[in-house]
Rosetta silent file (secondary structure, phi, psi, omega in degrees, C-alpha in Angstrom):
SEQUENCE: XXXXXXXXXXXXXXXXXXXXXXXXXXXXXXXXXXXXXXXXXXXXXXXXXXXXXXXXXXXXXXXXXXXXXXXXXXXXXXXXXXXXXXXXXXXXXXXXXXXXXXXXXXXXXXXXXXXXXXXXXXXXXXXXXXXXXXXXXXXXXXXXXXXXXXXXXXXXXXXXXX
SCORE:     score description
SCORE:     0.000 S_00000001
   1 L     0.000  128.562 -175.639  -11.159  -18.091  -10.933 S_00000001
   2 L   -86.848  120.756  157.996   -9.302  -17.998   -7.395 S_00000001
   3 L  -103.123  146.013  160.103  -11.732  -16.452   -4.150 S_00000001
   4 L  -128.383  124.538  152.406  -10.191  -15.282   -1.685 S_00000001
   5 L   -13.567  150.924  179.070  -11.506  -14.714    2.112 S_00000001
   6 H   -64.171  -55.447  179.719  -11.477  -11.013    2.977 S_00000001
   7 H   -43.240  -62.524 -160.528   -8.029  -11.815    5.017 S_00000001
   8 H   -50.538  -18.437  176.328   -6.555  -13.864    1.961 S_00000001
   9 H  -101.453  -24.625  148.830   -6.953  -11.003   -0.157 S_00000001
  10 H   -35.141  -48.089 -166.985   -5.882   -8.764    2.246 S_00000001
  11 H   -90.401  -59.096  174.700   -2.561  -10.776    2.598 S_00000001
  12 H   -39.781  -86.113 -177.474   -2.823  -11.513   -1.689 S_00000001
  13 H     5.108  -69.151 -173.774   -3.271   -7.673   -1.880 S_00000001
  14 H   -72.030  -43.140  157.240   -0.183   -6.963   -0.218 S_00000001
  15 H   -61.726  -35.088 -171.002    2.045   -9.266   -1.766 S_00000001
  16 H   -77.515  -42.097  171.465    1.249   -8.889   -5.477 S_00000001
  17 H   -48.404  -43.824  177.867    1.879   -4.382   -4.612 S_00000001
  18 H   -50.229  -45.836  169.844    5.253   -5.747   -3.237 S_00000001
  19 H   -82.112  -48.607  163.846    5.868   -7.186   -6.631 S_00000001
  20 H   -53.632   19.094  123.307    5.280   -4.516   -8.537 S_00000001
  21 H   -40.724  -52.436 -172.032    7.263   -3.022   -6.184 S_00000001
  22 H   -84.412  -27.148  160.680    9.960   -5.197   -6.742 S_00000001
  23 H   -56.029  -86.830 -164.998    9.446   -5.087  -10.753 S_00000001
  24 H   -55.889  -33.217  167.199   10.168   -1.501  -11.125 S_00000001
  25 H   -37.332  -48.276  174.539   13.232   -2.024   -8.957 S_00000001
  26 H   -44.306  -63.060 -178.807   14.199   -4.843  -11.349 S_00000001
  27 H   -57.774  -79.070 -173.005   13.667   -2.441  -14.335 S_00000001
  28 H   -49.694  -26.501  173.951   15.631    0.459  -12.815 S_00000001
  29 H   -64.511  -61.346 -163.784   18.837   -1.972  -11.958 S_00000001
  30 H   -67.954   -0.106 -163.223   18.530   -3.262  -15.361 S_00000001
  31 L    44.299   36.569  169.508   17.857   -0.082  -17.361 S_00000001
  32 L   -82.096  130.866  163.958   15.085   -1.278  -18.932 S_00000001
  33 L   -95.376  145.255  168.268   12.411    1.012  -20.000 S_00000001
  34 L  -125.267  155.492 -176.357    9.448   -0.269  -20.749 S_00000001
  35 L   -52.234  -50.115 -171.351    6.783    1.415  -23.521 S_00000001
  36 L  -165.117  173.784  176.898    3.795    1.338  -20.937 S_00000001
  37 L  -103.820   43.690 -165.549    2.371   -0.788  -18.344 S_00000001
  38 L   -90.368   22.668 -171.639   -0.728   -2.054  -19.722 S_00000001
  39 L   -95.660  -38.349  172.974   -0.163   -5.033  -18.256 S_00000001
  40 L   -79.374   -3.676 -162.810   -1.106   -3.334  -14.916 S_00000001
  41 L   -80.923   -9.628  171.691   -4.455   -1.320  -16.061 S_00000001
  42 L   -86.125  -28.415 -170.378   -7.063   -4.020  -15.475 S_00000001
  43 L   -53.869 -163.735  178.165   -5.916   -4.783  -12.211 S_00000001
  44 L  -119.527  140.206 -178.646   -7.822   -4.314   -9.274 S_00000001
  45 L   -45.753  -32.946  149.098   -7.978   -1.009   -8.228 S_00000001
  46 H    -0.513  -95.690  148.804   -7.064   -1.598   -4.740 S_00000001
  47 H   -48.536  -18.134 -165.925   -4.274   -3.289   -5.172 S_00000001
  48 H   -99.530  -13.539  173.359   -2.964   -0.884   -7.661 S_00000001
  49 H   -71.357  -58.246  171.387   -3.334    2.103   -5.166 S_00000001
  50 H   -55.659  -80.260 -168.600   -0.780    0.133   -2.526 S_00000001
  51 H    -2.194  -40.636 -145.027    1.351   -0.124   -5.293 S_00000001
  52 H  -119.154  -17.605  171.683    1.749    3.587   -5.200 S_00000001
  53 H   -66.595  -72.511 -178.576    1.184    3.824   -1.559 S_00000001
  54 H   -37.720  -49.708 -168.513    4.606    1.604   -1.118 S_00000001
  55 H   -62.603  -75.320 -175.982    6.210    3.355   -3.916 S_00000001
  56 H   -36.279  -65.539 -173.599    5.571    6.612   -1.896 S_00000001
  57 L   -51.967   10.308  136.308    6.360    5.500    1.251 S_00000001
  58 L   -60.120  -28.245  174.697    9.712    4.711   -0.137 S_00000001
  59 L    31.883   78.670 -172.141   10.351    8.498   -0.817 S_00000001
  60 L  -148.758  109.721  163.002   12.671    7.313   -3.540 S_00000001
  61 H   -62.292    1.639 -158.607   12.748    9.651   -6.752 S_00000001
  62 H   -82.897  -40.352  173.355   14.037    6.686   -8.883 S_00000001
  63 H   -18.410  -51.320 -149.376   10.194    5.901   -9.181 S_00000001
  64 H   -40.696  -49.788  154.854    9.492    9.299  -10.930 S_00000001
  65 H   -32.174 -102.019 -132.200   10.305    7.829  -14.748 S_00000001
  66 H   -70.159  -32.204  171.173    8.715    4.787  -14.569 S_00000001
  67 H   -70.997  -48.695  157.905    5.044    6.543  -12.957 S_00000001
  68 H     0.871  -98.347 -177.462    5.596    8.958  -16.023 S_00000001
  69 H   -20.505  -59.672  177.455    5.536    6.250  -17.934 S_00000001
  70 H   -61.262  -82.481 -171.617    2.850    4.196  -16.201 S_00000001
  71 H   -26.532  -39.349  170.602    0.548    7.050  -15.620 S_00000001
  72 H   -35.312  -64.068 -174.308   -0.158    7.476  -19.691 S_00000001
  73 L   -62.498    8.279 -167.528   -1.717    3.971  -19.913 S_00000001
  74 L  -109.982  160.977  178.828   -4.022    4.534  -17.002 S_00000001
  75 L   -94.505  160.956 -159.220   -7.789    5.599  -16.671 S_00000001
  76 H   -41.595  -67.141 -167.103   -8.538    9.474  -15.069 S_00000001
  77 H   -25.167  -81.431 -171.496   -8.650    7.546  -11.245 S_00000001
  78 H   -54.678  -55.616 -171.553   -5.298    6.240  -11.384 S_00000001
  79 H   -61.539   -4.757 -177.717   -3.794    8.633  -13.318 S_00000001
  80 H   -94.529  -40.652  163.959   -4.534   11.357  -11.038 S_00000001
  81 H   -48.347  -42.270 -175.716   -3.197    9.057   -7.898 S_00000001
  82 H   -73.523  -50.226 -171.713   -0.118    8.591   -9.913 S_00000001
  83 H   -62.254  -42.841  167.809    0.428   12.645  -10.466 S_00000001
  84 H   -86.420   -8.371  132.395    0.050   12.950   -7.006 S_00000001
  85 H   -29.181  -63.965 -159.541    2.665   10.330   -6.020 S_00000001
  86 H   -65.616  -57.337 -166.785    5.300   11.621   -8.875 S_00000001
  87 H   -50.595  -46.920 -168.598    4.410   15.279   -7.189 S_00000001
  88 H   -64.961  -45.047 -179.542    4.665   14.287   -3.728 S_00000001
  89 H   -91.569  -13.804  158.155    7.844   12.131   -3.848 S_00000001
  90 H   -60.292  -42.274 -175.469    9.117   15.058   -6.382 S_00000001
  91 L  -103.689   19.049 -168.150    8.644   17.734   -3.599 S_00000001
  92 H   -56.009  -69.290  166.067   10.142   15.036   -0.719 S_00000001
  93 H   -61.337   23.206  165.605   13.389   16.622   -0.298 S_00000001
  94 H  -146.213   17.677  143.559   12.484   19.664    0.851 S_00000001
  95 L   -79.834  147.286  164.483   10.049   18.246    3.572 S_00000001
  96 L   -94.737 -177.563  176.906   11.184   17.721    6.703 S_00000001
  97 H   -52.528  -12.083 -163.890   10.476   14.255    8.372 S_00000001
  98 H  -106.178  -37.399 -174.406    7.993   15.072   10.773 S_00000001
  99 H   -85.588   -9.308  167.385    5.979   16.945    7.233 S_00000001
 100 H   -62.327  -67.885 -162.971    6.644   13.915    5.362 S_00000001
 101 H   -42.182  -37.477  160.558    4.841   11.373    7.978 S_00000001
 102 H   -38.904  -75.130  169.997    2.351   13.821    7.929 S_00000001
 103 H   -36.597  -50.791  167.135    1.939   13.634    4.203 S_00000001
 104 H   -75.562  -25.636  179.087    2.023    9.792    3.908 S_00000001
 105 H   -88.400   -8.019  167.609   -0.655    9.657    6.504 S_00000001
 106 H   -86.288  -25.842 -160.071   -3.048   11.898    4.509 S_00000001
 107 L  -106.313    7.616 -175.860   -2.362    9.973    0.938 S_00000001
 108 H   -86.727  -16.395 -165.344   -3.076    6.772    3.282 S_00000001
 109 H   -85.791  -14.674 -176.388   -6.782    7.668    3.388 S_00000001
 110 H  -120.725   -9.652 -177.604   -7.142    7.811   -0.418 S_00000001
 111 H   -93.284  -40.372 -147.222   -4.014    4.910   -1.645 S_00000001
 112 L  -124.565   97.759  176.088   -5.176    2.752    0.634 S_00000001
 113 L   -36.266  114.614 -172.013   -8.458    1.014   -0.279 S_00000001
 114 L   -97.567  172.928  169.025  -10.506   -0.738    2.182 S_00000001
 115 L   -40.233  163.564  138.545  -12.466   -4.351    1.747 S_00000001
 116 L   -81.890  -13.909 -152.882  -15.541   -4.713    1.142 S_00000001
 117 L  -104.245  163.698 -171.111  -16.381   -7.716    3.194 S_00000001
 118 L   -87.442  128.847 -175.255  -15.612   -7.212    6.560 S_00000001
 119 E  -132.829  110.420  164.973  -12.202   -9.155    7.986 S_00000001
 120 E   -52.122  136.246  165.146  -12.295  -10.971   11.574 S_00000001
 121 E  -149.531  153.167  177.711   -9.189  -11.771   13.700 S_00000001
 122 E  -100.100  119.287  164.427   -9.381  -13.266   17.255 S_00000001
 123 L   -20.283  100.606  155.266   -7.431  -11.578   20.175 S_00000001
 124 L   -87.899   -2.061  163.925   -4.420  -13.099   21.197 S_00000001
 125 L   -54.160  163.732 -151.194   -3.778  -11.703   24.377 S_00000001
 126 L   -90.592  135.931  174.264   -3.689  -13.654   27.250 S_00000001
 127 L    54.523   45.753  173.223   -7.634  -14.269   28.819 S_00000001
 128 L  -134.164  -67.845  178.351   -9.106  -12.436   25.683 S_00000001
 129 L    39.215   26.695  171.463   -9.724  -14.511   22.539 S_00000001
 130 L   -83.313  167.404  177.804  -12.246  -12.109   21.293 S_00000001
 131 E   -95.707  154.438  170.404  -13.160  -11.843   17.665 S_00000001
 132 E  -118.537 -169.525  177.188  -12.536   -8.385   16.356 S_00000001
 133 E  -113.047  108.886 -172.574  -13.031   -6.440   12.996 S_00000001
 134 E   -88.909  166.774 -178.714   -9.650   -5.444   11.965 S_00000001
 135 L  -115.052  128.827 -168.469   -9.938   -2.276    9.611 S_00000001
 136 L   -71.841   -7.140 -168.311   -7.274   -2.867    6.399 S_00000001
 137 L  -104.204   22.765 -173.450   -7.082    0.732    5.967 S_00000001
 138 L   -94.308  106.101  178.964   -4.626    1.576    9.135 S_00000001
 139 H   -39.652  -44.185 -156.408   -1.522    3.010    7.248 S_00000001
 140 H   -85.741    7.806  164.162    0.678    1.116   10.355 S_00000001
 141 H  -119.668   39.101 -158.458    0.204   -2.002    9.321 S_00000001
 142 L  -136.045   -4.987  175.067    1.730   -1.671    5.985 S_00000001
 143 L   -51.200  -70.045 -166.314    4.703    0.962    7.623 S_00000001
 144 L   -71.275   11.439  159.697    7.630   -1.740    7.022 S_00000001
 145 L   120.434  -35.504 -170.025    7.184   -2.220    3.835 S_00000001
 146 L  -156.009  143.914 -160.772    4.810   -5.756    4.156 S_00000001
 147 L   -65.789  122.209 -175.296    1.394   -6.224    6.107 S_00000001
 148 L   -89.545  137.030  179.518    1.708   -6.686    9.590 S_00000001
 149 L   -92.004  154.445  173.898   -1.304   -8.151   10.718 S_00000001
 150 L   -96.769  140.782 -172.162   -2.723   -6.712   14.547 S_00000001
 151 L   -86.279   12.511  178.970   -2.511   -9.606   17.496 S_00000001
 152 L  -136.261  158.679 -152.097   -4.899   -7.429   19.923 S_00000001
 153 L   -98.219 -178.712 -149.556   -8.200   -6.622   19.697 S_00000001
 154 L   -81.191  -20.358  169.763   -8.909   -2.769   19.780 S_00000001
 155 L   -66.679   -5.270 -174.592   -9.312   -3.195   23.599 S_00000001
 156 L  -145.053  158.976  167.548   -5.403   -3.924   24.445 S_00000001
 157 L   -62.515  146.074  163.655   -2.139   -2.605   23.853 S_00000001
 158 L   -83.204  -30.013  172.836   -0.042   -4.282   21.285 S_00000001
 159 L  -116.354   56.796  162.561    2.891   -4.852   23.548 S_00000001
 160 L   -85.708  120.445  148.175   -0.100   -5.625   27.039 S_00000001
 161 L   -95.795   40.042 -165.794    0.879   -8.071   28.937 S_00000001
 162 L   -47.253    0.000    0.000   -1.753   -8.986   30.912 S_00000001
């Protein structure tokens, strides 16, 4: 059995949602259906909510099939996370942009799961080097797509140059 530090799973987290990410992509180029996903239903829940967080925040219908699909094989939790995903990215195109961001930042408070354990990072600004608590469940550092970690503590600007 692999432990991971609260960061390393943090970082773990985010990669293995990427690959499922990158799996159903695989499957829709290839036109593979597959019977169910029961390969994902054990996972940990967490992770399997960023799954579906990315998959929204993609606001890509191509999804909508393959959550179908997925959603059967799932316990009540998930499958109700999934229904609102397939709805949400179903009713996309006829948000505008400013009611989408809106929208992804409300499904961030319930897709995106926080640690339990607490996870320290040290300041890098210049004359700071405190440790802080970063909190994993701030939607912006998962906005591109792959976890940005933050280099300033909650006391500085992200582009301060002191």
């Amino acid at each position: 059995m692999i432990v991971f530090t609260p960061l390393g799973w943090v970082v773990e987290r985010d990669q293995r949602a990427s690959e499922f990410v990158r799996q159903f992509d695989a499957l829709i180029a290839s036109h593979i259906v597959p019977l169910d996903f029961n390969d994902l239903k054990d996972r940990n829940r967490g992770m399997i909510f960023l799954t579906l967080y990315k998959l929204l925040c993609s606001r890509n219908e191509k999804y909508i099939p393959l959550l179908r699909i997925w959603k059967k094989t799932e316990f009540k939790k998930v499958q109700a996370a999934i229904q609102q995903v397939i709805s949400d990215l179903t009713n996309s195109n006829q948000m505008t942009d400013a009611e989408w961001q809106v929208l992804v930042k409300d499904r961030a408070r319930t897709l995106i799961v926080s640690s339990k354990e607490p996870i320290f990072l040290v300041c890098k600004t210049k004359r700071c080097d405190r440790t802080f608590i970063m909190r994993d469940t701030n939607p912006a550092y998962y906005a591109s797509g792959r976890l940005i970690l933050p280099d300033a503590c909650p006391n500085h600007e992200i582009f301060d140059d002191e």
